[in-house]
LOBAKOL-576231 format. One record per residue: residue in one letter; x, y, z of N, C-alpha, C in turn. Coordinates in steps of 0.05 Angstrom, whole numbers, padded with zeros to 5 digits, always signed. Atoms other than C-alpha are relative to their C-alpha. Example, Ala and Ser with C-alpha at 12.3 -4.5 7.8 and 13.67 -1.06 7.14 Angstrom:
a+00018-00024+00000+00246-00090+00156+00018+00024+00000s-00016-00024-00001+00273-00021+00143-00015+00022+00014
END
This chain:
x-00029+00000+00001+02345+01498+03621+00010-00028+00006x-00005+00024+00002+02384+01440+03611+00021+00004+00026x-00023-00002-00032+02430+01424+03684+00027+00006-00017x-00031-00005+00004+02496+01430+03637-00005+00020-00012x+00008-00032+00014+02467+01500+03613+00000+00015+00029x+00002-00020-00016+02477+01529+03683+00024+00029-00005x-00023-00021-00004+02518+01591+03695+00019-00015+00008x-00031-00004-00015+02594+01572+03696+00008+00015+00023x-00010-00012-00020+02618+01586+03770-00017+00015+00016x+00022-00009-00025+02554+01610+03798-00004-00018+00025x-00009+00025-00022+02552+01575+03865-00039-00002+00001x+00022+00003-00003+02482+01541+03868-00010+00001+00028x+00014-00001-00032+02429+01541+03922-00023-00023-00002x+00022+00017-00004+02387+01492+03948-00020-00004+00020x+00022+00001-00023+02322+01488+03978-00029-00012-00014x+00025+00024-00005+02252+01450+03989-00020+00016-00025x+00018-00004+00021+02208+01455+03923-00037-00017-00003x+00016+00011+00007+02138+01438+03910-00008-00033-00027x+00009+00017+00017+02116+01366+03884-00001+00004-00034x+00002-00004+00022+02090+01402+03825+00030+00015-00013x-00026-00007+00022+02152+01437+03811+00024-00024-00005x-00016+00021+00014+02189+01373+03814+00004-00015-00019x+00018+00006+00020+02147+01344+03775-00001+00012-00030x-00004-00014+00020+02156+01391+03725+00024+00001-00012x-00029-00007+00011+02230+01400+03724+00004-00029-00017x-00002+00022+00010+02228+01319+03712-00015-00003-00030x+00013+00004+00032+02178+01326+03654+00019+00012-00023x-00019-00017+00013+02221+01378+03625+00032-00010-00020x-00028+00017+00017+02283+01341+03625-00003-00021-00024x+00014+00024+00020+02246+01283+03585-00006+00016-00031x+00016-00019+00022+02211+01328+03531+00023+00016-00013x-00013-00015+00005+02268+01370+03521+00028-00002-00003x-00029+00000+00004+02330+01340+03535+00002-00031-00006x-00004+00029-00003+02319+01263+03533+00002-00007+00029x-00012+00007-00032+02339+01252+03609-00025-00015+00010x+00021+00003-00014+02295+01211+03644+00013-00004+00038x+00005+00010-00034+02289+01198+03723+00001-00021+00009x+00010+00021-00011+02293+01141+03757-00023+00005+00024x+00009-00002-00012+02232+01122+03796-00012+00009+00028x-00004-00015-00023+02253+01138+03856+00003+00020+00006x-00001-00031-00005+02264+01208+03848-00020+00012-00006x+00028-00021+00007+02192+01224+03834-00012+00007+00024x+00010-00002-00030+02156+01257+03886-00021-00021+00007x+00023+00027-00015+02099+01195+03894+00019-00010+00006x-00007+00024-00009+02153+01153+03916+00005+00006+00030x+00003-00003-00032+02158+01199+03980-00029-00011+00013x+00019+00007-00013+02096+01181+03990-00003-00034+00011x-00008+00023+00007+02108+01108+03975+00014-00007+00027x-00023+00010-00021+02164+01102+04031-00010+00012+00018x+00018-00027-00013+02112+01135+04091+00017-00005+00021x-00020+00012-00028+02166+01094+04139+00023+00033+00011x-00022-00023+00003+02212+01160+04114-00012+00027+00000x-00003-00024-00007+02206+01229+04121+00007+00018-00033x-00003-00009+00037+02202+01258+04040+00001+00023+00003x+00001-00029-00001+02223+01326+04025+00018+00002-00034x-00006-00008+00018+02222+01351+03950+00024+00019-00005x-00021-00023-00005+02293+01390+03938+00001+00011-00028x-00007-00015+00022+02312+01440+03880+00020+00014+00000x-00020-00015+00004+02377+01462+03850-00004+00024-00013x+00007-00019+00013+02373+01532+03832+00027+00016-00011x-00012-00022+00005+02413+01577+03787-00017+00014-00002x+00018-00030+00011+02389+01644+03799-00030-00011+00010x+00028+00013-00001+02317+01625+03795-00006-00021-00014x+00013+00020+00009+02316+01574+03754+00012-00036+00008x+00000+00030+00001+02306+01501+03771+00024-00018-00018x-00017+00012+00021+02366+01464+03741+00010-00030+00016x-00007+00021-00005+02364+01397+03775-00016-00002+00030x+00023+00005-00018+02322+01365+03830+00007-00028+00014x-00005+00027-00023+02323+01305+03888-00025-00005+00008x+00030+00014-00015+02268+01268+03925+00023-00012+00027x-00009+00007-00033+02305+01261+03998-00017-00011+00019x+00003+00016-00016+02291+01207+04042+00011+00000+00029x-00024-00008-00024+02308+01222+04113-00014-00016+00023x+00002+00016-00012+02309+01169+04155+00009+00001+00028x-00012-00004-00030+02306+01176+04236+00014-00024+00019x-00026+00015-00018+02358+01148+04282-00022-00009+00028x+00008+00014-00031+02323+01104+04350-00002+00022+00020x+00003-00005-00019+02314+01153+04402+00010+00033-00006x-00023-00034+00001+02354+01220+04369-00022+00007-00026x+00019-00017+00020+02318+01277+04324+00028-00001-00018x-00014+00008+00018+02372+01257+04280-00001-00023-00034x+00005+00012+00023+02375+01234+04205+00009-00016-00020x-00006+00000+00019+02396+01199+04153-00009-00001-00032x+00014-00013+00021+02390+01236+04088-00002-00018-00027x-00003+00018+00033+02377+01187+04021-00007+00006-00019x+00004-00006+00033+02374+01196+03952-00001-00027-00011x+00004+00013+00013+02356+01134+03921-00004+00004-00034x-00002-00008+00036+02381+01130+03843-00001+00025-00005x-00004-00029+00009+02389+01205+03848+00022+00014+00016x+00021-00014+00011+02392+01261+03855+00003+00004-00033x+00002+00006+00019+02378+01280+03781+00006+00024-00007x-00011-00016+00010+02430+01330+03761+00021+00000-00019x-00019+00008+00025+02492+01342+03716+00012-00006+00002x-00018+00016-00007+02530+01285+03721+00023+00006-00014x-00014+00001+00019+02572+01297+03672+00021+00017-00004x-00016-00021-00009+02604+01356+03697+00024-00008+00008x-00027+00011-00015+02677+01361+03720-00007+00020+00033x+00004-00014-00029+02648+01405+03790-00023-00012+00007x+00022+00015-00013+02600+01356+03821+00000+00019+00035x+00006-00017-00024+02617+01400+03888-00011+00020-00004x+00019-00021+00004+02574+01459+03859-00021-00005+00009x+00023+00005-00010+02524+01414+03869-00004-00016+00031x+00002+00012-00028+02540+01366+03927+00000+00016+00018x-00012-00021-00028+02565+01422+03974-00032+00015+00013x+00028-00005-00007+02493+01456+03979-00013-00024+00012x+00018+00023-00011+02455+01385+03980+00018+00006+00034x-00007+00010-00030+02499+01370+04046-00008+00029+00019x+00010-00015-00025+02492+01433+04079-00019+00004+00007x+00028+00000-00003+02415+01430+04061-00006-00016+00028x-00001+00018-00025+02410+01365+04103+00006-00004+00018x-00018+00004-00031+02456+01377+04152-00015+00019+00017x+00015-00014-00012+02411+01435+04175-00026-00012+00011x+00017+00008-00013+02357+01389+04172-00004-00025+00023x-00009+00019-00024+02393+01341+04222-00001-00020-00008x-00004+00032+00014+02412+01289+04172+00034+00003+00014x-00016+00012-00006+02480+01258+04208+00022-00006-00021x-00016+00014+00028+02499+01229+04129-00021+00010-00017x+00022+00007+00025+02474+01227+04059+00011-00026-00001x-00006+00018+00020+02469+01171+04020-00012+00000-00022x+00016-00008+00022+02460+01180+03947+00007-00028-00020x-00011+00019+00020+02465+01133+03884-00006+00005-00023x-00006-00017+00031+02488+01169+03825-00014-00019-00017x+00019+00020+00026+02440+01143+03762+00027+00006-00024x-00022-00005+00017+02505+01141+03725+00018-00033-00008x-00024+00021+00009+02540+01082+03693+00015-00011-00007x-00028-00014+00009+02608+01063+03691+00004-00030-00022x-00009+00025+00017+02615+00989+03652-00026-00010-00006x+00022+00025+00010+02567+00939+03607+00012-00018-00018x-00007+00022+00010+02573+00875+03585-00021-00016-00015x+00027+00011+00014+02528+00842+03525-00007-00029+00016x+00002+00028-00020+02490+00786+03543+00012-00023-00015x-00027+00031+00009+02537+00733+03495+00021-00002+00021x-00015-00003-00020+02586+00759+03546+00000-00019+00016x+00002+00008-00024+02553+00737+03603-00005-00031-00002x+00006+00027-00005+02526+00673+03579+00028-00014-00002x-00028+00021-00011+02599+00652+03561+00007+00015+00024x-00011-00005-00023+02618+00680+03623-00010-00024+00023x+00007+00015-00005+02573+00628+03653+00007-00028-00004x-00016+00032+00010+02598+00567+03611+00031+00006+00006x-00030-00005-00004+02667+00585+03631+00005-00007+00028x+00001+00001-00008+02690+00548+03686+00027+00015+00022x-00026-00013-00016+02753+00596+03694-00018+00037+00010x+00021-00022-00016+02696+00658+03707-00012-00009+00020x+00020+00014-00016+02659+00662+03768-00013+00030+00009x+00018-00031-00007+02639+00745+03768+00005+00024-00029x-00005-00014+00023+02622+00791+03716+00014+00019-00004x-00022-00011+00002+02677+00836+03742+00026-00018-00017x-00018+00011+00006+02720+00785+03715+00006+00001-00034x-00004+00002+00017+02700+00797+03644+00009+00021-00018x-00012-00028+00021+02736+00853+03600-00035+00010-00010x+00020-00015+00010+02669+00906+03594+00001+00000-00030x+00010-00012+00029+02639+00921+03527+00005+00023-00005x-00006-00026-00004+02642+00984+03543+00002+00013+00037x-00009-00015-00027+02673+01034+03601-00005+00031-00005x+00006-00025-00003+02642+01102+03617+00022+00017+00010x-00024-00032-00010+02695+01160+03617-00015+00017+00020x+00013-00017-00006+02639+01199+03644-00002-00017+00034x+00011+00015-00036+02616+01139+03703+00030+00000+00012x-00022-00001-00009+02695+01142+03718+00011+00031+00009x+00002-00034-00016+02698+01222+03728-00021+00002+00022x+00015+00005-00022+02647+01206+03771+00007-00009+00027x-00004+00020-00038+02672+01160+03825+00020+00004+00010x-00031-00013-00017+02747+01205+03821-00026+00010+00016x+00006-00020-00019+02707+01258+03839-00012+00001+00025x+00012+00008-00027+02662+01230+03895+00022-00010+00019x-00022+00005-00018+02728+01201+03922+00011+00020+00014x-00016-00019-00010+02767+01272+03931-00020+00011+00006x+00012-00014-00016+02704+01302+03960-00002-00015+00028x+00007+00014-00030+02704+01246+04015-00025-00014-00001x+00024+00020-00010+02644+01209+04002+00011-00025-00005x-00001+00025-00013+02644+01131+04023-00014-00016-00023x+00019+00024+00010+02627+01073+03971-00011-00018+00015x+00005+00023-00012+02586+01024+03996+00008-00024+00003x-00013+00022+00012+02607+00960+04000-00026-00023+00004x+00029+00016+00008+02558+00909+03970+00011-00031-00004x-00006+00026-00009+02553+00835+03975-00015-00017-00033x+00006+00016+00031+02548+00793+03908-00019+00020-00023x+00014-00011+00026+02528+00855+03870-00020+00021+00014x+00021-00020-00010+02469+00887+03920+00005+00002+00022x-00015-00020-00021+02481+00930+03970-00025+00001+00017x+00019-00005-00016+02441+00955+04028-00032+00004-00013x+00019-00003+00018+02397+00992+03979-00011-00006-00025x-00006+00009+00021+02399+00987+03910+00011-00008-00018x-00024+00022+00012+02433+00935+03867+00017+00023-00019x-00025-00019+00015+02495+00964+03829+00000-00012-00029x-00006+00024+00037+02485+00903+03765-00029+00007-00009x+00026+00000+00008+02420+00919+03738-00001-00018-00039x+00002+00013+00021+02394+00887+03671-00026+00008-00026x+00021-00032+00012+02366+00929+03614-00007-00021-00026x+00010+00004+00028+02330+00913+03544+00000+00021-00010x-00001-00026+00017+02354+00970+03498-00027-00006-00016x+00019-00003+00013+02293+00994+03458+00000+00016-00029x-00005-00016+00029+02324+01040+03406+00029-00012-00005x-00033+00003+00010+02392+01034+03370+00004+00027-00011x-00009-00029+00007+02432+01093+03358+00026-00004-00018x-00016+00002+00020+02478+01099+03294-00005+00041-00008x-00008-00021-00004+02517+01168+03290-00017+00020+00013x+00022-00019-00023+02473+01199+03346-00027+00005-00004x+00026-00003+00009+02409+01188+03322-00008-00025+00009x+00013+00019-00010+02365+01144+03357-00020-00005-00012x+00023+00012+00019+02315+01095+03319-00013-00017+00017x+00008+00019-00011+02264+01054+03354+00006-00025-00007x+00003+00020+00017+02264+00987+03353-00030-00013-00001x+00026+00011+00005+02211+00939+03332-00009-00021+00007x-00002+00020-00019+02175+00887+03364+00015-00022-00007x-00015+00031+00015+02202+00834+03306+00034+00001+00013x-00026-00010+00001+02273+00864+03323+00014-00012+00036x-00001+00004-00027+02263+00861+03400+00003-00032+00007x+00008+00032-00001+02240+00785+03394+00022-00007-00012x-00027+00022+00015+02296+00764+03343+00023+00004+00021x-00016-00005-00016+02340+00789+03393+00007-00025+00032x+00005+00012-00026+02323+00749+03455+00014-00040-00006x-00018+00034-00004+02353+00668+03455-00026-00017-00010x+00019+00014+00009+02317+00615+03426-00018-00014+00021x+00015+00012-00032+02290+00592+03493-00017+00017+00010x+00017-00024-00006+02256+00657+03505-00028+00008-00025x+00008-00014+00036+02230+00663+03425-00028-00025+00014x+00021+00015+00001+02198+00590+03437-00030-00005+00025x+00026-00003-00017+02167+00604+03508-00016+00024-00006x+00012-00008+00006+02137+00655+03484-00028+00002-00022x+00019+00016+00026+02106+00629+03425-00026-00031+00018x+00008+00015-00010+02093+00577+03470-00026-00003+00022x+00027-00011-00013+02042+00617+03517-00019+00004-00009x+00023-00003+00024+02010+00638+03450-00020-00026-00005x+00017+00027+00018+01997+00563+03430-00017-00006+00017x+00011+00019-00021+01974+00540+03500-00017+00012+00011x+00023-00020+00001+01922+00598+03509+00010+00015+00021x-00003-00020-00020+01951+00644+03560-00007+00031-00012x+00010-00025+00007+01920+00709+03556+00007+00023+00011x-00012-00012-00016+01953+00772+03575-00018+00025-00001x+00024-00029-00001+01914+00839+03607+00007+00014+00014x-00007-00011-00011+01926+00897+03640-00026+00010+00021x+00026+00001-00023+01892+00898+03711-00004+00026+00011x+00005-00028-00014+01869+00962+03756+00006-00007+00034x-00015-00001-00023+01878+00967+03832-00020-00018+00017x+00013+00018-00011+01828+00921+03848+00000-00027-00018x-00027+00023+00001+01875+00867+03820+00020+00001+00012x-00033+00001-00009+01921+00884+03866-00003-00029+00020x+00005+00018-00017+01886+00831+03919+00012-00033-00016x-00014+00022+00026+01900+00774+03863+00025-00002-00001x-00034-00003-00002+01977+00796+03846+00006+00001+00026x-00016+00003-00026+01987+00797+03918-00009-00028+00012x+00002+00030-00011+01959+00727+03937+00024-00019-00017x-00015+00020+00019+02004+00702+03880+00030+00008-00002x-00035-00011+00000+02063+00743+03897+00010-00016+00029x-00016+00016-00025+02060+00719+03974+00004-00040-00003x-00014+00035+00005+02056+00638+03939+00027-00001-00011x-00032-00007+00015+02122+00670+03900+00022-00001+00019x-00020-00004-00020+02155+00691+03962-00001-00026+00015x-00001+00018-00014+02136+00628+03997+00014-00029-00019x-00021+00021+00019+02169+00578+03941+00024+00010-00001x-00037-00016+00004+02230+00628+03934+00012+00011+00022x-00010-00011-00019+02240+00638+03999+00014+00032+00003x-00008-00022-00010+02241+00714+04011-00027+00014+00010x+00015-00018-00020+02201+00758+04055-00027+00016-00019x+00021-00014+00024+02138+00784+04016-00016+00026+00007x+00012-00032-00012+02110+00862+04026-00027-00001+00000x+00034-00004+00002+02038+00874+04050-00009-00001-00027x+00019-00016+00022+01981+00886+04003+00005+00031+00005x-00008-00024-00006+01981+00951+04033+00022+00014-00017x-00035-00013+00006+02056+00973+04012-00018-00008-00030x+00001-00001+00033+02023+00953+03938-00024+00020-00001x+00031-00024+00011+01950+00998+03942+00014+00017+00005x-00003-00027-00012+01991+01059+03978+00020+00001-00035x-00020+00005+00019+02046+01043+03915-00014+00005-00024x+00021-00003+00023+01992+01038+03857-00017+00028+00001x+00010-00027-00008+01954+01098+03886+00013+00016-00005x-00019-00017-00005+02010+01145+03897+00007+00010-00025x-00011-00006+00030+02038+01134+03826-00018-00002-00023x+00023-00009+00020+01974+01132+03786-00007+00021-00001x+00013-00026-00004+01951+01200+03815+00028+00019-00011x-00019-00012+00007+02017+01223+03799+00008-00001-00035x+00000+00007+00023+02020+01197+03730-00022-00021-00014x+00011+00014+00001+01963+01158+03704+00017-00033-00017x-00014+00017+00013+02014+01118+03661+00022-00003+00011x-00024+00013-00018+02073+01107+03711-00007-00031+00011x+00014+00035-00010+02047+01041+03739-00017-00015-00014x+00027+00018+00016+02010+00991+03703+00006-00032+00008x+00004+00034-00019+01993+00911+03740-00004-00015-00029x+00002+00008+00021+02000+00868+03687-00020-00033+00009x+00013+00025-00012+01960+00793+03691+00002-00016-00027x+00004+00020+00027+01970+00730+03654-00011-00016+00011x+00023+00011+00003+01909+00683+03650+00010-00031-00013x+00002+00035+00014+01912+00603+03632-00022-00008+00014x+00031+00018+00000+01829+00590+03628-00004+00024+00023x+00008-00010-00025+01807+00616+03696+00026+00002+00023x-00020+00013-00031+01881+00604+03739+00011+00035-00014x-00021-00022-00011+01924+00672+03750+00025-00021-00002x-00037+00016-00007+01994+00636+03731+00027+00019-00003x-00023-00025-00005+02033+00702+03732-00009+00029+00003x+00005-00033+00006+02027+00777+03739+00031+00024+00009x-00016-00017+00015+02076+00833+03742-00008+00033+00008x+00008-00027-00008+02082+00904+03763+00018+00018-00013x-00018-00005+00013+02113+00957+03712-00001+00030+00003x+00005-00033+00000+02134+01022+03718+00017+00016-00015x-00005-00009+00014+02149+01077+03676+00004+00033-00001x-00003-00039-00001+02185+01158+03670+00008+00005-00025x-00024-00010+00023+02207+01185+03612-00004-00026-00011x-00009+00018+00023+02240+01136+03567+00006-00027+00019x-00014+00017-00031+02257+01093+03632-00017-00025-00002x+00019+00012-00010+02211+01035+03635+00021-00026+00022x-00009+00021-00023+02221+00979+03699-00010-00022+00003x+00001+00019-00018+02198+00917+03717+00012-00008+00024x+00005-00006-00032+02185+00924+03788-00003-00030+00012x+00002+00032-00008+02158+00859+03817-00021-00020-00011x+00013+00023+00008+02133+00796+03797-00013-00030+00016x+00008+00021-00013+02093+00738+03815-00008-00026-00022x+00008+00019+00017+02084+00671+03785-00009-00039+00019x+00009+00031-00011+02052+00597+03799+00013-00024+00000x-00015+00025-00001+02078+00541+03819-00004-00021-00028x+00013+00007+00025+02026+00501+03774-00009+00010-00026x+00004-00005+00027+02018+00505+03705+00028+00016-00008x-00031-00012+00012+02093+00530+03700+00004-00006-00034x-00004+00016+00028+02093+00486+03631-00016+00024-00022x+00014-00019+00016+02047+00545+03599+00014+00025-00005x-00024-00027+00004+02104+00599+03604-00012+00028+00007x+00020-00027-00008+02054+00654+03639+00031+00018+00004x-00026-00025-00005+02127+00693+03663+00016+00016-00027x-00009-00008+00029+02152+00697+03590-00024+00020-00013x+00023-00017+00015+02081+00721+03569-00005+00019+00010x+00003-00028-00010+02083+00770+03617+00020+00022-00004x-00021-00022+00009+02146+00806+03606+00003+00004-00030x+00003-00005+00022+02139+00801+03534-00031+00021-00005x+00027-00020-00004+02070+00845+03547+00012+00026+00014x-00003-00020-00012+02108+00888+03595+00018+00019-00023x-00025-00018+00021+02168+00902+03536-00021+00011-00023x+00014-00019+00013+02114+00917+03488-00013+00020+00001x+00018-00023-00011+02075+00966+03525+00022+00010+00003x-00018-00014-00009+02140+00995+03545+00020+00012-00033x+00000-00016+00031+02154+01006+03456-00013+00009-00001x+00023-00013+00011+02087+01027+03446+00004+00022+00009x-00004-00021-00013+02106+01082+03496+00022+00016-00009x-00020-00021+00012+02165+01108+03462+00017-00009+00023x-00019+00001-00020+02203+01083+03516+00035-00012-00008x-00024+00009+00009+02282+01069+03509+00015-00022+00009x-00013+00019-00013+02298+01020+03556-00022-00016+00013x+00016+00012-00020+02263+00964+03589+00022-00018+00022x-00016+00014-00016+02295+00946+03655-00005-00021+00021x+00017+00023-00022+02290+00887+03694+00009-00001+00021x-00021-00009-00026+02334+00919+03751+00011-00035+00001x-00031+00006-00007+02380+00883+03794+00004-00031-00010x-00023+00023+00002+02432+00823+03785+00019-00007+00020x-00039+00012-00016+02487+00788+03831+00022+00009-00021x-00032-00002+00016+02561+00800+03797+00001-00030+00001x-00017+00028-00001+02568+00716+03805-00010-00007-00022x-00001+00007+00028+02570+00678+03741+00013-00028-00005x-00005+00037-00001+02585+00610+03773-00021-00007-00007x+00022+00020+00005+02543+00556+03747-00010-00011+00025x+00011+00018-00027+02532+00530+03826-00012+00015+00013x+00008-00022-00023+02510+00599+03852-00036+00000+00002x+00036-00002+00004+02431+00594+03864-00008+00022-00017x+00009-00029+00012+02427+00669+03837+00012-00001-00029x-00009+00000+00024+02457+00648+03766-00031-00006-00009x+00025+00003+00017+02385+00624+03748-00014+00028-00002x+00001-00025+00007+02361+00690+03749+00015+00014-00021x-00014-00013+00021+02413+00721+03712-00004-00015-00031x+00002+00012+00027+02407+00668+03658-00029+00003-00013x+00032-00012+00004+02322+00689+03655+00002+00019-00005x-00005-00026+00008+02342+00755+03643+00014+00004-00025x-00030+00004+00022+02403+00736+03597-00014+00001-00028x+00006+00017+00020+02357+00704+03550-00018+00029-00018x+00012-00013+00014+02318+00771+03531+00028+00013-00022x-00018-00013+00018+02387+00790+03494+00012+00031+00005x+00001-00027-00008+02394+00856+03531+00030+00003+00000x-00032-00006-00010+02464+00885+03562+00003+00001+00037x+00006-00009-00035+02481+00883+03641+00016+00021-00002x-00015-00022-00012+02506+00950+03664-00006+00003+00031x-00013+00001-00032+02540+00965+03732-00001+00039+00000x+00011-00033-00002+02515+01034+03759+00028+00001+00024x-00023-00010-00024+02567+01073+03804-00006+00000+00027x+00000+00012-00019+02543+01047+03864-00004+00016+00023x+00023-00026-00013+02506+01079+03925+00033+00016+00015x-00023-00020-00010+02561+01132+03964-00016+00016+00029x-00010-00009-00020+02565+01159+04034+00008+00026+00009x-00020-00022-00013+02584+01228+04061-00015+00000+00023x+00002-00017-00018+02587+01239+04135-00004+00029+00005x+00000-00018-00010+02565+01297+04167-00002+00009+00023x-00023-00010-00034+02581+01292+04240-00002-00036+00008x-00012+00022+00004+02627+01236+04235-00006-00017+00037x+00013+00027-00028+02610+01201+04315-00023-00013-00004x+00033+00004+00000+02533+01196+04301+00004-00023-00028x-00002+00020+00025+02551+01164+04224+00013-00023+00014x-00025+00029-00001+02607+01113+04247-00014-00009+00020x+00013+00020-00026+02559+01089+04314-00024-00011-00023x+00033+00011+00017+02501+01086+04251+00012-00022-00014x-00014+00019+00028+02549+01046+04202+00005-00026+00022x-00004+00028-00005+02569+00995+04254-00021-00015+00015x+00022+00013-00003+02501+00985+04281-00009-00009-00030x+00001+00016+00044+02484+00974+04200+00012-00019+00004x-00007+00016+00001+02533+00929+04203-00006-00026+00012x+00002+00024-00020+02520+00885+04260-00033-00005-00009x+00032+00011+00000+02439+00875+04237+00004-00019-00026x-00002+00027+00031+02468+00847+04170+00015-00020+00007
END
């Protein structure tokens, strides 16, 4: 059953489901309805996050399964107290005009289990902007955020969304150049099919490539000429991508995650899908000058994280790698390749515009997801959590 095939006016119920049935409901939706998942709502990613507290949930009409969560419940310093997360989910019918059929269960689920708050982040999105957009948005020195540019398009659907979360009382976050506590709100996609009068056609790799900027066309070509070789590694490449991810984080200054956090990560979601994760590696002679971590549900595919070398930059190993990751991600039938998040800035002076313009160049669209949301559930314990939150950022 499809989630907008439930019973009209049946009041749903919610409670703790088996891996496998999650697992299932998610295959289901894919196979049957198109819907895919974001990552995070699979059950390996409880496993993935071992810092949290994972508990598989299921919306039920009646008996049947009609929508599903992966809850993250995160304990408070010193109190058997929680807070409940949904990262990019949960993965029900957005589209509905009674989102309290479904919210009202979730919260009282949690609140029993001594979650304080949720925090969820609807996989729903409300504006996109092509990437000609953005690049003149960039050469424009009267832009300086991609709120500033009239969308391509505006979701009726991501805007019934964010009334309705308003008049139930849940809390937007408020996010700082685009990314928020958790997950960014700008993400940056490579459509894979085109759809003309509701019929979706793949596209092709020639189609994918003509698409992308001439700067992207020629480094690519350009990895070809200069011998970089691209391969897909196993989990004993993870030691490799992680020596070359912590030289990544140490030139780009940001904080770099164990090895660990990558074998428990590769493990978790291989056993769970043998084709959800795949390490990608690009080769110039004997040097590692990039690799790449990609993951994949449904029609969904991600680029997760990346690493690349200082030396031999001139050989374009980063181009050769995500041009490996987008093709494995057609070959798969997949519909989207996403290279998640983005800043909203679109000044030429902002450090984080180079990014956006490496992304820009595959020819994709940015879309702005509805952004993570908030409900208290025993408002002293939330508002002492929110302004400790506050004060660590």
């Amino acid at each position: 059953m499809s989630p907008a095939d439930r019973t009209p006016g049946r009041r749903l119920a919610v409670r703790p489901i088996a891996a496998a049935e999650h697992l299932a409901f998610l295959d289901r939706q894919w196979h049957e309805h198109g819907r895919s998942a974001s990552f995070l709502q699979t059950p390996a990613w409880g496993t993935v996050k071992s810092e949290w507290r994972a508990e598989s949930l299921g919306f039920l009409d009646g008996e049947e399964i009609v929508g599903a969560g992966l809850v993250l419940y995160r304990q408070v310093p010193r109190l058997k107290r929680y807070l409940a997360y949904l990262p990019e989910g949960p993965s029900i019918d957005w589209d509905g005009d009674d989102l309290a059929a479904w919210l009202a269960p979730l919260a009282e689920h949690v609140k029993q289990q001594g979650a304080f708050g949720i925090r969820m982040g609807p996989p729903v999105i409300t504006r996109r902007w092509s990437a000609a957009q953005v690049k003149e948005g960039i050469a424009s020195a009267d832009t300086r955020r991609l709120t500033d540019l009239t969308p391509q398009e505006r979701s009726v659907a991501g805007a019934r969304v964010v009334s309705q979360l308003q008049e139930l009382g849940w809390r937007p976050q408020a996010v700082a150049g685009g990314f928020a506590a958790g997950q960014p709100q700008y993400n940056f996609w490579v459509p894979l099919t085109t759809e003309v009068d509701g019929v979706r056609t793949p596209r092709t790799e020639a189609d994918v490539l003509a698409g992308m900027n001439q700067l992207w066309r020629r480094n690519i070509r350009k990895a070809d000429k200069s011998g970089v070789v691209t391969s897909v590694g196993t989990a004993a490449d993870l030691e490799a991508f992680h020596a070359l991810y912590v030289h990544t984080a140490e030139r780009d200054h940001f904080t770099p995650r164990p090895l660990s956090y990558f074998q428990t990560m590769y493990a978790a979601l291989s056993a769970e899908d043998p084709d959800r994760i795949t390490l990608h590696l690009a080769h110039h002679e004997d040097d590692l000058v990039a690799a790449t971590i990609a993951i994949r549900v449904g029609g969904h595919a991600w680029y997760s994280y990346g690493a690349s070398s200082t030396e031999k930059r001139e050989v374009r190993g980063s181009n050769a790698v995500q041009w490996a990751m987008i093709r494995q991600a057609l070959a798969a039938g997949a519909e989207v390749y996403d290279l998640r998040g983005i800043t909203d800035t679109l000044d030429a002076d902002d450090p984080h515009v180079g990014l956006i313009q490496f992304k820009v160049g595959t020819g994709g669209v940015a879309v702005e997801y509805a952004g993570e949301w908030d409900l208290p559930l025993r408002p002293l314990l939330y508002t002492a959590f929110d302004l400790y939150m506050k004060r660590r950022s």
